[in-house]
KOLMI-605859 format. One record per residue (C-alpha): residue number from 0; x, y, z. Coordinates in steps of 0.001 Angstrom, whole numbers. Example, Ala and Ser with C-alpha at 12.3 -4.5 7.8 and 13.67 -1.06 7.14 Angstrom:
2
seq->0, u->12300, v->-4500, w->7800
seq->1, u->13670, v->-1060, w->7140
// end
This chain:
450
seq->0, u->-84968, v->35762, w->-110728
seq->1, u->-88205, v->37951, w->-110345
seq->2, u->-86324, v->40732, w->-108611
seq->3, u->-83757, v->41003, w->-111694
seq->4, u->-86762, v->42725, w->-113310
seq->5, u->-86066, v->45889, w->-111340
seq->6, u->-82214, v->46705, w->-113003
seq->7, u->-83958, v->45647, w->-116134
seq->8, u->-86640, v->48183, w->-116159
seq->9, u->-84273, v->50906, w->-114824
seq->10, u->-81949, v->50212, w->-117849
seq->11, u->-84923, v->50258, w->-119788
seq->12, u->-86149, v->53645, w->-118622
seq->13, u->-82066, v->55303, w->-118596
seq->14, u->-82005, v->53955, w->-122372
seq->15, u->-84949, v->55612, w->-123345
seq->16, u->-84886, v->58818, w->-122030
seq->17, u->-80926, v->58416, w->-123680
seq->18, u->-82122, v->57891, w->-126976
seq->19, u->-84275, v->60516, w->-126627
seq->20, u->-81772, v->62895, w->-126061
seq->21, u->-79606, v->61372, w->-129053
seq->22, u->-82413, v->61167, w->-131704
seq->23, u->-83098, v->65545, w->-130445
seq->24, u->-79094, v->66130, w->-131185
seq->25, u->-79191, v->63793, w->-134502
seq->26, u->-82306, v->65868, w->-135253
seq->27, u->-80384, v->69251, w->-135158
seq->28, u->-77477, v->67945, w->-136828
seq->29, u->-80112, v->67138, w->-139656
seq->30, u->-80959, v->70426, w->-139703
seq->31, u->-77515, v->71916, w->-139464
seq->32, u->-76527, v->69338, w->-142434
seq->33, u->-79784, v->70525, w->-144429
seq->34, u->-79095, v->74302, w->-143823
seq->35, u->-75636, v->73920, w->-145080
seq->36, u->-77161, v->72938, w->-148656
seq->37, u->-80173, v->75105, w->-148413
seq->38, u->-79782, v->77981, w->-146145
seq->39, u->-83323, v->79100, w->-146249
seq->40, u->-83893, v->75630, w->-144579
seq->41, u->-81831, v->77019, w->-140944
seq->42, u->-83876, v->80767, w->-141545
seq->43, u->-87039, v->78373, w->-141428
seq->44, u->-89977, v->80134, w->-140016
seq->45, u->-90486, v->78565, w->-136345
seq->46, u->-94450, v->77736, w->-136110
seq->47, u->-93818, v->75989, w->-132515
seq->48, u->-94106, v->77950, w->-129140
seq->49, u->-91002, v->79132, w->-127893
seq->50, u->-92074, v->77384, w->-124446
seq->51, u->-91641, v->74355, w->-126334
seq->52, u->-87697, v->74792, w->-126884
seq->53, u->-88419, v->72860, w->-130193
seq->54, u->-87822, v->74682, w->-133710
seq->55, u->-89863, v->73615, w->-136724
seq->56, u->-86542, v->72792, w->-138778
seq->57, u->-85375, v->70309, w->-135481
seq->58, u->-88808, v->68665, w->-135806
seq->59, u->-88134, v->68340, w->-139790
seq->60, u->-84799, v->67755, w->-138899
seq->61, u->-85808, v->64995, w->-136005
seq->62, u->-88225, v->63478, w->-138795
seq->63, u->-85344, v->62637, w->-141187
seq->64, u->-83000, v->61164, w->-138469
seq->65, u->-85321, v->58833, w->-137508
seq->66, u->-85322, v->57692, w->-141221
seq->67, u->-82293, v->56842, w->-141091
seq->68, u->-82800, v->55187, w->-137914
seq->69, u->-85243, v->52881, w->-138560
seq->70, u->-83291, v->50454, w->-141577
seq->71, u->-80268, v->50331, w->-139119
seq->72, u->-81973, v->48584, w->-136359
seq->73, u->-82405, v->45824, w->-138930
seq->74, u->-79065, v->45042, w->-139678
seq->75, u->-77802, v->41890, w->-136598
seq->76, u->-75697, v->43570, w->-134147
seq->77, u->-72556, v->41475, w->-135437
seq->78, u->-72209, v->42735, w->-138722
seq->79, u->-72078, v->46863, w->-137583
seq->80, u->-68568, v->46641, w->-136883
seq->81, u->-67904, v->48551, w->-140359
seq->82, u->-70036, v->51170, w->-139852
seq->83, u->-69269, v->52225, w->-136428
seq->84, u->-65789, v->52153, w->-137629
seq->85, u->-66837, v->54643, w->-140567
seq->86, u->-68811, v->56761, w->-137992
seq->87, u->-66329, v->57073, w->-135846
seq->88, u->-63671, v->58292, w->-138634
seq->89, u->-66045, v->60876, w->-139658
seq->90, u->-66714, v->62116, w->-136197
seq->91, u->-63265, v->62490, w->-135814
seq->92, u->-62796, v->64768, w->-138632
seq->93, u->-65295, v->67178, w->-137748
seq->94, u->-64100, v->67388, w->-133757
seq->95, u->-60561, v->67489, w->-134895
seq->96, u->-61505, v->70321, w->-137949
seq->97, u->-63811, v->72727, w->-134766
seq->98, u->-60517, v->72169, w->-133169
seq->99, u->-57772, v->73448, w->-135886
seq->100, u->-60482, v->76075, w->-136577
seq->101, u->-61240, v->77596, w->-133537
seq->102, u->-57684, v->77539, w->-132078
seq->103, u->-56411, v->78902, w->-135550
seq->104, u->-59010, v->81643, w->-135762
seq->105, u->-59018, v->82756, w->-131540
seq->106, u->-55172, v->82140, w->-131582
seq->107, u->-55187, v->79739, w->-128679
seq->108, u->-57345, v->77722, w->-126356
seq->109, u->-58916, v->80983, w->-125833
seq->110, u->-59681, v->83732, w->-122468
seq->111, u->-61936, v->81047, w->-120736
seq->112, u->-58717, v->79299, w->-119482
seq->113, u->-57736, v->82144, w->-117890
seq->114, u->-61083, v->83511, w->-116424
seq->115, u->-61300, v->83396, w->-112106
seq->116, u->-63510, v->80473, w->-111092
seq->117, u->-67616, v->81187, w->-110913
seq->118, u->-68200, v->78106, w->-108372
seq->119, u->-68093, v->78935, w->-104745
seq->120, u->-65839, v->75932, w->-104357
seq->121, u->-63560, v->74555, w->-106687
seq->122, u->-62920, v->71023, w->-105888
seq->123, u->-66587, v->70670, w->-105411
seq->124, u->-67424, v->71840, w->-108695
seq->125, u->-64560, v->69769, w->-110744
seq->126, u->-65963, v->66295, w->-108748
seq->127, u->-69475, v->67316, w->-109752
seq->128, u->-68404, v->67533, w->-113599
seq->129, u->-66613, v->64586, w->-112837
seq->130, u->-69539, v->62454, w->-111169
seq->131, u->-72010, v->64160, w->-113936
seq->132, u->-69840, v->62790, w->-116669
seq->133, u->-69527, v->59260, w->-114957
seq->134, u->-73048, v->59173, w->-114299
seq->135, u->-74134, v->59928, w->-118078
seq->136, u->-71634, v->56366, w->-118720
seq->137, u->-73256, v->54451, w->-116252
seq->138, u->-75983, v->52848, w->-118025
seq->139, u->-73340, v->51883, w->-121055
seq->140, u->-70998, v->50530, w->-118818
seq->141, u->-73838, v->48358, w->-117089
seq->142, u->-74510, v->47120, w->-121095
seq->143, u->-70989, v->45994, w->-121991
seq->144, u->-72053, v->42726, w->-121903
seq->145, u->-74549, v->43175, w->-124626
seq->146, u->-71843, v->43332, w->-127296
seq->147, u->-68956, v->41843, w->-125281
seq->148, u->-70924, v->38570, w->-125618
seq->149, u->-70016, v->38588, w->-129318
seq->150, u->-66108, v->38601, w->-128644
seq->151, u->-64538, v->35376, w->-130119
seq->152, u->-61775, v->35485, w->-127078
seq->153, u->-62419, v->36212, w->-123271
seq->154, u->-60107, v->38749, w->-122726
seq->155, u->-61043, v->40150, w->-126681
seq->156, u->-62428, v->43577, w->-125052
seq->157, u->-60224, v->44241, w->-122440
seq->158, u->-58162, v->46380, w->-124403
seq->159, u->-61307, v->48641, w->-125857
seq->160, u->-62419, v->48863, w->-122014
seq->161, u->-59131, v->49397, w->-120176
seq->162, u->-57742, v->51897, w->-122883
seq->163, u->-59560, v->52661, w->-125845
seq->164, u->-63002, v->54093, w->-124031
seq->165, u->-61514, v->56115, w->-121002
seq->166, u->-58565, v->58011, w->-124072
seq->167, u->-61400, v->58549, w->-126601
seq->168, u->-64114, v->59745, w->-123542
seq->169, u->-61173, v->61994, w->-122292
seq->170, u->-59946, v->63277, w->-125829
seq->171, u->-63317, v->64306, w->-126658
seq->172, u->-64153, v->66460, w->-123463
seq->173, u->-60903, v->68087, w->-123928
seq->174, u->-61608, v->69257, w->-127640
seq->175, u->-64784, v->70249, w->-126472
seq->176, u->-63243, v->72586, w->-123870
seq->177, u->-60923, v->74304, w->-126104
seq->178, u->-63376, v->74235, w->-128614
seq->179, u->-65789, v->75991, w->-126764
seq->180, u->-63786, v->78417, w->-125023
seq->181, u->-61970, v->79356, w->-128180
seq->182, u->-65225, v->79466, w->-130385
seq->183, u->-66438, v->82112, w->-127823
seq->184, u->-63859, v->84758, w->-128462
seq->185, u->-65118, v->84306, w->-132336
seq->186, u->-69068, v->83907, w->-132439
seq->187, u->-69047, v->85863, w->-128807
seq->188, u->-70919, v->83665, w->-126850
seq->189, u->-70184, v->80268, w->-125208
seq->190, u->-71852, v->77532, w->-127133
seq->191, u->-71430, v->74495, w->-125616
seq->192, u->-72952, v->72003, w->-128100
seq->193, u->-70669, v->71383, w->-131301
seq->194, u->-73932, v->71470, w->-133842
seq->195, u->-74900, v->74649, w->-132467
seq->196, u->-71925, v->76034, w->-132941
seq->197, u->-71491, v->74568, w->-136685
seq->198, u->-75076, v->76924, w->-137262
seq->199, u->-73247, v->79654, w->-135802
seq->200, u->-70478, v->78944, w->-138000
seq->201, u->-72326, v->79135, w->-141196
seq->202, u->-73978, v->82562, w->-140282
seq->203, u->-70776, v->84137, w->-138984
seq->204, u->-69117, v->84210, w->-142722
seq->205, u->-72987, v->84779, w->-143866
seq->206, u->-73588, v->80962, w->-145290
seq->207, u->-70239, v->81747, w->-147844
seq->208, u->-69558, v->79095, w->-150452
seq->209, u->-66723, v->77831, w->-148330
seq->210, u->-68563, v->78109, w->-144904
seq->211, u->-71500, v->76147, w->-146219
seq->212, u->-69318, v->73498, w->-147697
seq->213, u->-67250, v->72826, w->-144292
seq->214, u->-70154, v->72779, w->-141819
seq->215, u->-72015, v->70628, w->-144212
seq->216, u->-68967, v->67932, w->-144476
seq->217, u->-68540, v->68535, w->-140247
seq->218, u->-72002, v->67505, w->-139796
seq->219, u->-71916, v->64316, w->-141843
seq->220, u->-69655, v->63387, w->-139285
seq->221, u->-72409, v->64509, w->-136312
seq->222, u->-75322, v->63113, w->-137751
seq->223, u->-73210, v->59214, w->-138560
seq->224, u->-72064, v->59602, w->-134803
seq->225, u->-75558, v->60052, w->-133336
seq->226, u->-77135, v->57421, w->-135074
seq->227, u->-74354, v->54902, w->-133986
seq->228, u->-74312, v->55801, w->-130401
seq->229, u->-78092, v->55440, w->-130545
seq->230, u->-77276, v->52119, w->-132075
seq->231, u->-74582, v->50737, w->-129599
seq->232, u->-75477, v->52254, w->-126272
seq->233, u->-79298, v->52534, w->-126392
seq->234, u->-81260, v->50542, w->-128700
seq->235, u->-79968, v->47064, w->-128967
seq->236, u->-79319, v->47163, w->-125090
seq->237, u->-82559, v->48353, w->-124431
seq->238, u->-84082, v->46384, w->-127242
seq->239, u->-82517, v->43343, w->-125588
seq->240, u->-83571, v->44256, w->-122268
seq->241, u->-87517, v->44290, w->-123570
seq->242, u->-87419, v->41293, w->-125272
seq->243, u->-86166, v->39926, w->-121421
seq->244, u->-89327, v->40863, w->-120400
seq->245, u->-91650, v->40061, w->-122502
seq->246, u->-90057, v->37533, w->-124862
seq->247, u->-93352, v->36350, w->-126138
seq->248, u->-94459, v->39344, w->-127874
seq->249, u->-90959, v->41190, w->-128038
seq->250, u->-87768, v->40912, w->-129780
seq->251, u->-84762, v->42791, w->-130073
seq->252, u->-86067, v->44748, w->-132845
seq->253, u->-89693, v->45540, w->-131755
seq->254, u->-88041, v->46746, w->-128666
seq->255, u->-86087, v->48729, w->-130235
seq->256, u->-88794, v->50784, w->-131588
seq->257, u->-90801, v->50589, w->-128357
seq->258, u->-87906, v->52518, w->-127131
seq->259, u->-87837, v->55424, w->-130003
seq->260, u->-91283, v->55697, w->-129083
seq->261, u->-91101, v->56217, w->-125056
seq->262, u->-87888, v->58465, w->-126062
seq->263, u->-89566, v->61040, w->-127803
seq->264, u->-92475, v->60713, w->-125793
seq->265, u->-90723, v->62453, w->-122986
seq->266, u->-89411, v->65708, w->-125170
seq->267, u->-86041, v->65511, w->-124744
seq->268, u->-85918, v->69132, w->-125893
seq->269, u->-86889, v->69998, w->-122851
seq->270, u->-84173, v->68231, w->-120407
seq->271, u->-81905, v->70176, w->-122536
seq->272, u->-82856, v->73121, w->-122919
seq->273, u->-80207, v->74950, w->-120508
seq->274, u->-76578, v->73951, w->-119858
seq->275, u->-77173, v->73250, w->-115772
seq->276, u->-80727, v->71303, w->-116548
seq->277, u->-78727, v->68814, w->-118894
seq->278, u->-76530, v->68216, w->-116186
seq->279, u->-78767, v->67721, w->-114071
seq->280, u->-80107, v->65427, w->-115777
seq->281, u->-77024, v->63135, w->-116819
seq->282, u->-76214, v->63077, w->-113056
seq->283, u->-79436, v->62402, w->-111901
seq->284, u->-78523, v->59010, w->-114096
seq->285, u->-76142, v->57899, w->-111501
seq->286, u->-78248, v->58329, w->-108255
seq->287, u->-79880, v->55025, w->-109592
seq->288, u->-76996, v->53149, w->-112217
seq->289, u->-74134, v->54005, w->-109026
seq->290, u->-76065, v->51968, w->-105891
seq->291, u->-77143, v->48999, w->-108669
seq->292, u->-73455, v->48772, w->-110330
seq->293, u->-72349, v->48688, w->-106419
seq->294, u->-74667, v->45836, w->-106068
seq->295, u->-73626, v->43803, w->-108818
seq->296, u->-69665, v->44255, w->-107515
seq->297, u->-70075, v->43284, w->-104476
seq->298, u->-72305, v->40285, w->-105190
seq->299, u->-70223, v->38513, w->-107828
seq->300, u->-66565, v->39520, w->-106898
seq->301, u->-67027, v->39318, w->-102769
seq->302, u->-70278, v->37480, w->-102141
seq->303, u->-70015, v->34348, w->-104887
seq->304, u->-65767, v->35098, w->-105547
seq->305, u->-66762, v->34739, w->-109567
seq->306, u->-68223, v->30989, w->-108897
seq->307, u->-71858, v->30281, w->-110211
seq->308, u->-74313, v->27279, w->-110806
seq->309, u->-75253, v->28516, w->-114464
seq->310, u->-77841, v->25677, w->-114734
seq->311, u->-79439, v->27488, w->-112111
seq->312, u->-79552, v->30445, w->-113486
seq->313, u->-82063, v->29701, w->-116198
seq->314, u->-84210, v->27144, w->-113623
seq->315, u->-87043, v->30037, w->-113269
seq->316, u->-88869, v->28051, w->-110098
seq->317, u->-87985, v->26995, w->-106549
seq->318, u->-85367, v->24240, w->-107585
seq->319, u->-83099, v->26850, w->-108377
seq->320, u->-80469, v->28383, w->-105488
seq->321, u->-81289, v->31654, w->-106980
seq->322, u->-84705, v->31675, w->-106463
seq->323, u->-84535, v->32553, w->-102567
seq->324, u->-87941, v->33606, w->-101415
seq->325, u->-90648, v->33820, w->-104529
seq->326, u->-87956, v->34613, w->-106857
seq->327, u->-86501, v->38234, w->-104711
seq->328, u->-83371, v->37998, w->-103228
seq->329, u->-84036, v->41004, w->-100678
seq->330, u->-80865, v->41883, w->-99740
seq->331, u->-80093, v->43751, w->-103385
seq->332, u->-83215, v->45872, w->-102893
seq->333, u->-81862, v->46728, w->-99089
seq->334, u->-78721, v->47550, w->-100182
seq->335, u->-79724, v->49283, w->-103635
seq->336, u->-82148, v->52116, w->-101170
seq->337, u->-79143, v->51890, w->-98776
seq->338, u->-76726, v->53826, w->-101639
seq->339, u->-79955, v->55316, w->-103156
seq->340, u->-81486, v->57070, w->-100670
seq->341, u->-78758, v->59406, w->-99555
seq->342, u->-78495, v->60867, w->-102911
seq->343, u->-81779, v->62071, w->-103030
seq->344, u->-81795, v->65122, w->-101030
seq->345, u->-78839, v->66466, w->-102865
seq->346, u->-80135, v->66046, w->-106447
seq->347, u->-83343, v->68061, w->-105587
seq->348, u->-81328, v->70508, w->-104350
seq->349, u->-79270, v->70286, w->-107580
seq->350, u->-82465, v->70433, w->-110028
seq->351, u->-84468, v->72915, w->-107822
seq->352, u->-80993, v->74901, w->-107591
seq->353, u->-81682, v->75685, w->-103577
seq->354, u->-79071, v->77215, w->-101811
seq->355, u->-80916, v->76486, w->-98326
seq->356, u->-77552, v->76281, w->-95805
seq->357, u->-78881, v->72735, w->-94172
seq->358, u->-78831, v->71254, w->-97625
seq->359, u->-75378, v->72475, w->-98741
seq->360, u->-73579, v->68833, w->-97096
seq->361, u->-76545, v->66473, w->-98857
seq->362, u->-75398, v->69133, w->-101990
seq->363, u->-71865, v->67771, w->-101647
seq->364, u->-72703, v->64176, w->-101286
seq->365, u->-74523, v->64137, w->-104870
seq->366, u->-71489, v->66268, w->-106115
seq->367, u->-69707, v->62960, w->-105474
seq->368, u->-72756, v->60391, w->-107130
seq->369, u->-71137, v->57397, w->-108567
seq->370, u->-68340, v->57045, w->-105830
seq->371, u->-70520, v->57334, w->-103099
seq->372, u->-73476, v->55306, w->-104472
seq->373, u->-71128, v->52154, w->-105934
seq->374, u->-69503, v->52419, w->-102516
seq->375, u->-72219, v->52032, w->-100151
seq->376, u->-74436, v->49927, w->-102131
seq->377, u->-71366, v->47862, w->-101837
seq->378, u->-70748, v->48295, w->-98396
seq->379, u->-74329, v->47224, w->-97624
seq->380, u->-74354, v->44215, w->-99699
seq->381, u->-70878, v->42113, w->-98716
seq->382, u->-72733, v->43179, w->-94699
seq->383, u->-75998, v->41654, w->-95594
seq->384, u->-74306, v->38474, w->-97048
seq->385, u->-72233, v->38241, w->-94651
seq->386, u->-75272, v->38543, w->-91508
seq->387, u->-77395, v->36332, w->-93518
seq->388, u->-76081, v->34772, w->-95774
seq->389, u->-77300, v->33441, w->-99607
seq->390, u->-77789, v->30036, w->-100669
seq->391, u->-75395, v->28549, w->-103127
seq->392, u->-72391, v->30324, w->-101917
seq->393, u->-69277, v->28083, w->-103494
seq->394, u->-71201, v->26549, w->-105545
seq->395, u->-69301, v->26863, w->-109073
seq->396, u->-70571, v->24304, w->-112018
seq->397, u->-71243, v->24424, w->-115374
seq->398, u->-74286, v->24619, w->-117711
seq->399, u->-75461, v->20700, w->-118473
seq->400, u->-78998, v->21478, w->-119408
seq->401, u->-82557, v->22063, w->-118136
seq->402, u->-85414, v->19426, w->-118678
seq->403, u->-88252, v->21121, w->-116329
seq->404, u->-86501, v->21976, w->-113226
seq->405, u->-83443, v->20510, w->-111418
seq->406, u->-81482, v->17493, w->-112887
seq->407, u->-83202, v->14060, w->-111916
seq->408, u->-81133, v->11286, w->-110699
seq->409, u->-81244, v->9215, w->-113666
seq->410, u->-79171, v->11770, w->-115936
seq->411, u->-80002, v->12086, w->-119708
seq->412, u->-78025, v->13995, w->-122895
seq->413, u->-79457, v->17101, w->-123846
seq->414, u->-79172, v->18300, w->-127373
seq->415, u->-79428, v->21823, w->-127554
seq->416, u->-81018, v->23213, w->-131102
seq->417, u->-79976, v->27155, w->-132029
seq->418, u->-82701, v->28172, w->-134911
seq->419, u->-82465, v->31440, w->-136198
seq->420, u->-85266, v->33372, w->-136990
seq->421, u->-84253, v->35022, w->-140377
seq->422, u->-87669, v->36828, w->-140018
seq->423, u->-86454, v->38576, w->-135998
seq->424, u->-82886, v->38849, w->-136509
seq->425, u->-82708, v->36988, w->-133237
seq->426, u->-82345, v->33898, w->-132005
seq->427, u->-84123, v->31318, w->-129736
seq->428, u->-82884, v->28152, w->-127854
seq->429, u->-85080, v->24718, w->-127184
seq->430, u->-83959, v->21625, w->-125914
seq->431, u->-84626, v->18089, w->-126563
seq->432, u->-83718, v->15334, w->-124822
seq->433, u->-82108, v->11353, w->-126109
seq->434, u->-81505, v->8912, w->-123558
seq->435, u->-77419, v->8537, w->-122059
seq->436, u->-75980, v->9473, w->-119436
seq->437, u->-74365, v->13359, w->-118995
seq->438, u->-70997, v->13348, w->-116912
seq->439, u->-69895, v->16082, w->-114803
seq->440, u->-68305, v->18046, w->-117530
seq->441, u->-71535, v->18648, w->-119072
seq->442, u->-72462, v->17324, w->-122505
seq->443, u->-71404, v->13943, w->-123516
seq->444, u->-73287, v->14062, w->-127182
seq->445, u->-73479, v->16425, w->-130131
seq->446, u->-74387, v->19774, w->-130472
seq->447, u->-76832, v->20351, w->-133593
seq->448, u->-77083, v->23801, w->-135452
seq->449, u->-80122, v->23960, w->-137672
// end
């Protein structure tokens, strides 16, 4: 119960400093877009430090983004299906048009493919990207379940999660790849972000007519793409996640924008403002997201074998089997530092780019973050409930209602009320309670929407 709090904050904390980085790269595709119409606009005078690594036409650019941010996290989360759908047609264009461009124009994928390795081992380096990228999905794939829960079907987004993710994730690396190594035999240097590069673009045929008009229609399709991912993976999840906490005061919505505001708070501009510190970053994600996800495994799929007490679930005192001692089950915490705390050493070397010889194996255990985190974390957690075991284990009924605490002997019909709060875009659940008797397979009356 209480201890849930802690993957709750951490989600809150990976989603903000998420968003962060989103609204910085919606923020430059602003300016990219804005440039294309008015070149002056990307020659803009820069009246920020260069320490800063922010540019006054970002900060316009950042400004504008957020504009456009702000109506969308009105709309209910059920009716965005259309315009992630557009989004994601327009982002497509403009990856698939840096592709046919920069293949056309370099001839081919381009020399980088064909350039001796710079890591002083291989396989190391290819499970780092690897773990990096996995680690930078971690938090999303932890949040399925706050848009999976709209599915009309069980099995509704198996196909999305089994196929459609992992291709699209995969297809876009690749473009990027060629992209990038092809793009440097024409601009000359490696640019690995895809709005960058549509800047460089423009000024390589010296903002022509026809330049101009294709980097402005390309970043349509950046700008839509980086306001929906800050829409599906960061700010109802996180805005969700808030109103958990505090759902007095918060709702989906307010938390939303308590989010933007811790996101830009910590100047994303600077976690990104070299190649290896972005990285860093991303897979620093994972030393935290890997042990909990491990957690979570292990305890419903080994530990419980899928079977809950949902009652239970939402019985927030000591009548509940899931309370355990003050509301901390202390065996996730164990085994959370367990798969945590081996990471550690490795990622400072990572960030702080040592190359001290007696850190080089911790340096190869964070190369390999998610795999080794999810699998001890695991490990630690089926041993702990195994050695000392949880209350409640078998225990598998359904939800029959809550009237203060556990179910009394002398059973009574509870008539659950939805009422939606036009004025939250949320919703909020009370009970009340008419005299009968409940059988086993829950409800015996009516359900009542109001």
């Amino acid at each position: 119960m209480r201890g849930s709090y802690v993957p709750v904050l951490l989600r809150i904390f990976t989603g903000s400093i998420w968003f962060g980085l989103q609204a910085y790269w919606g923020g430059q595709a602003v300016r990219v877009l804005f440039g294309a119409i008015i070149p002056g606009f990307a020659h803009m005078k820069n009246f920020f430090s260069e320490s800063s690594h922010l540019a006054t036409n970002d900060f316009i650019g950042l400004v504008i983004w957020f504009a456009g941010f702000i109506p969308l996290v009105l709309i209910p989360p059920e009716k965005l299906q259309i315009p992630f759908a557009i989004s994601f047609l327009l982002f497509a264009m403009s990856a698939f048009g840096l592709l046919i461009w920069s293949v056309h124009n370099a001839g081919g994928a381009g020399t980088m493919f064909t350039e001796a390795k710079t890591t002083i081992n291989l396989g190391w380096g290819i499970m780092y990207g690897i773990t990096a990228i996995i680690g930078s999905w971690g938090s999303g794939t932890l949040g399925q379940s706050d848009w999976t829960r709209y599915a009309k079907r069980r099995f509704a987004p198996t196909l999305s999660q089994l196929i459609a993710a992992p291709l699209t994730i995969t297809v876009t690396a690749v473009i990027g790849i060629i992209v990038t190594s092809a793009a440097r035999d024409i601009v000359g240097e490696t640019v690995w972000s895809p709005i960058i590069l549509l800047a460089d673009v423009q000024e390589l045929y010296h903002s022509s007519p026809r330049a101009r008009a294709g980097v402005f229609f390309a970043s349509v399709g950046m700008v839509s793409t980086q306001l929906a991912i800050s829409v599906v993976l960061n700010s109802v999840s996180t805005g969700m996640d808030m109103a958990g906490l505090f759902p007095r005061y918060i709702n989906i919505i307010r938390g939303s924008y308590i989010m933007a505001i811790i996101g830009i708070a910590i100047q994303p501009w600077q976690l990104v403002a070299t190649a290896s510190k972005f990285l860093s970053v991303v897979s620093g994600f994972g030393v935290v997201m890997a042990p909990l996800t491990g957690v979570m495994l292990a305890d419903y799929h080994i530990v419980r074998r899928h079977k809950l007490k949902l009652q239970d679930l939402y019985t927030g005192n000591s009548s509940s089997i899931y309370w355990y001692y003050h509301g901390f089950n202390w065996r996730g915490p164990v085994a959370f530092l367990m798969g945590c705390w081996p990471l550690l050493p490795g990622m400072d070397a990572s960030v702080n780019q040592l190359t001290t010889p007696s850190l080089q194996g911790w340096l190869k255990l964070y190369n390999l973050t998610f795999i080794v985190g999810i699998a001890m974390s695991f490990t630690w957690m089926v041993i702990l409930c195994y050695f000392f075991p949880p209350p409640g284990l078998g225990i598998d009924k359904p939800f029959v209602g809550m009237g203060g605490g556990a179910q009394s002997d002398t059973s009574h019909d509870y008539v659950v009320e939805r009422v939606e709060q036009k004025e939250f875009n949320d919703a909020s659940y009370r009970c009340s309670v008419s005299t009968g008797a409940a059988d086993d397979k829950g409800f015996k009356g009516d359900v009542h929407q109001v």
